[in-house]
N, C-alpha and C positions, 0 to 999 in steps of 0.2 A: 849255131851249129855250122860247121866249116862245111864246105860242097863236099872234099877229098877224106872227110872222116868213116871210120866203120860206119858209124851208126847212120848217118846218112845215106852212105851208098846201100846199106841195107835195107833202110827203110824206103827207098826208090825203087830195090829191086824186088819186093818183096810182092808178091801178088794179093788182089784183095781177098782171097781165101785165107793168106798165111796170115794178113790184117784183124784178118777176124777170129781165126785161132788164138792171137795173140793178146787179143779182147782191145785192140784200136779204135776197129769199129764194131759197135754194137751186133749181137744177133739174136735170135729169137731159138736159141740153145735146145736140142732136146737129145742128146746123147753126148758123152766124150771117152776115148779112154787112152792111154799112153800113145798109142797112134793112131787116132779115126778123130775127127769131130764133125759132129751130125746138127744140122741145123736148119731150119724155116728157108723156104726159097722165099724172097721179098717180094718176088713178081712171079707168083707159082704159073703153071700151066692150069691147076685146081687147088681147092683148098686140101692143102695138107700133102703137098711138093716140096718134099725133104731133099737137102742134098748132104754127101757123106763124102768126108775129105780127108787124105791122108794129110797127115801131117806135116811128110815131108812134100816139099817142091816137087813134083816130078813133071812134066808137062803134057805126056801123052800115057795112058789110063794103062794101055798095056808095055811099056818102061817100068812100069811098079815092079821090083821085085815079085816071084814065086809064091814069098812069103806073105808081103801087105796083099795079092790079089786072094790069094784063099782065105783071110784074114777078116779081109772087106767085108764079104758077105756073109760070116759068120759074125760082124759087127751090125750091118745092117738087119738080120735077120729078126731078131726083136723089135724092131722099130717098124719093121715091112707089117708083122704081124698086129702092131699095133697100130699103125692106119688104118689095116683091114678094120680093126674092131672099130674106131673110130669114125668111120666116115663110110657113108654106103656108096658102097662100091662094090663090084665082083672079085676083084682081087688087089696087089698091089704091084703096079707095074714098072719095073726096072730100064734103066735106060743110061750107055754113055755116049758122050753128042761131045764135049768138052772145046767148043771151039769159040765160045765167049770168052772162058778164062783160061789163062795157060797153065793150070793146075788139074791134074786129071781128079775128077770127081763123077760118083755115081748120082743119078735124079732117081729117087723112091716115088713114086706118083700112084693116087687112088684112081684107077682106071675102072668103066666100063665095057669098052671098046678099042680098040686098036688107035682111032683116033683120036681117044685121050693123050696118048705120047705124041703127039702130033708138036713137036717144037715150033713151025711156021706159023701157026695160029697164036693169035693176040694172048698176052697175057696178062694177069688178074692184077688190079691194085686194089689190093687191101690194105685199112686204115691199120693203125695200133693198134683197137682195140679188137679188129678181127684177126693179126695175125696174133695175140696173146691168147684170143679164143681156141685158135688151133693150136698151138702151143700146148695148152692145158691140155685137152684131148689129147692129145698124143701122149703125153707126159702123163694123162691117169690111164692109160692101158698099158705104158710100161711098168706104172706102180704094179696095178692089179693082175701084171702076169705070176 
């Protein structure tokens, strides 16, 4: 591949969100639709730390057009409700922080307290087979809505 070709310069500029829409790099998939794709955090804050990403590049969460921000959370709204049922918790709690990656993305996170979103505190490595565990769970309460 030449340094000066499309395909490389887009594949340099591309973020690892858009890598992962792309199916580059692997993810632990639990939503998609023409524009959102929702997926497993790898180093959640708790088990079952969904993030939800538009598809297009945008860098800062409220640059989204009008249209993907009311969109967003009529996307993520199924999946909110199905952490709830999955995982005990009081609710499901909402959060944009987006300064790891330059792609604006929301975190879904099963919270019982206000310091569940707490982004400064250590976060979770889970093996393969825990995050396929939460994977499922998630993936059987969107079946069963």
């Amino acid at each position: 591949m030449r340094l000066n070709s499309p395909i490389f310069v887009q594949s340099i500029c591309m973020t690892i969100f858009s890598k992962i829409i792309a199916g580059e790099i692997p993810s632990y998939k639990i939503a998609e639709n023409e524009y959102f794709f929702a997926f497993l955090d790898i180093f959640p804050l708790v088990k079952g730390h969904v993030l939800i990403v538009p598809k297009t590049e945008t860098d800062k969460f409220f640059d989204l057009s009008d249209n993907y921000l009311q969109e967003i959370l009529l996307f993520a709204k199924p999946i909110a409700h199905a952490i709830e049922k999955a995982f005990d918790c009081n609710r499901c709690g909402i959060s944009v922080v987006g300064l790891e990656v330059p792609h604006a993305h929301l975190h879904l996170v099963p919270i019982n307290n206000a310091d569940d979103l707490n982004f400064t505190r250590g976060k979770m490595k889970l093996s393969t087979d825990e995050l396929k565990e939460v994977q499922e769970k998630i993936l059987k309460e969107i079946r069963n809505k």
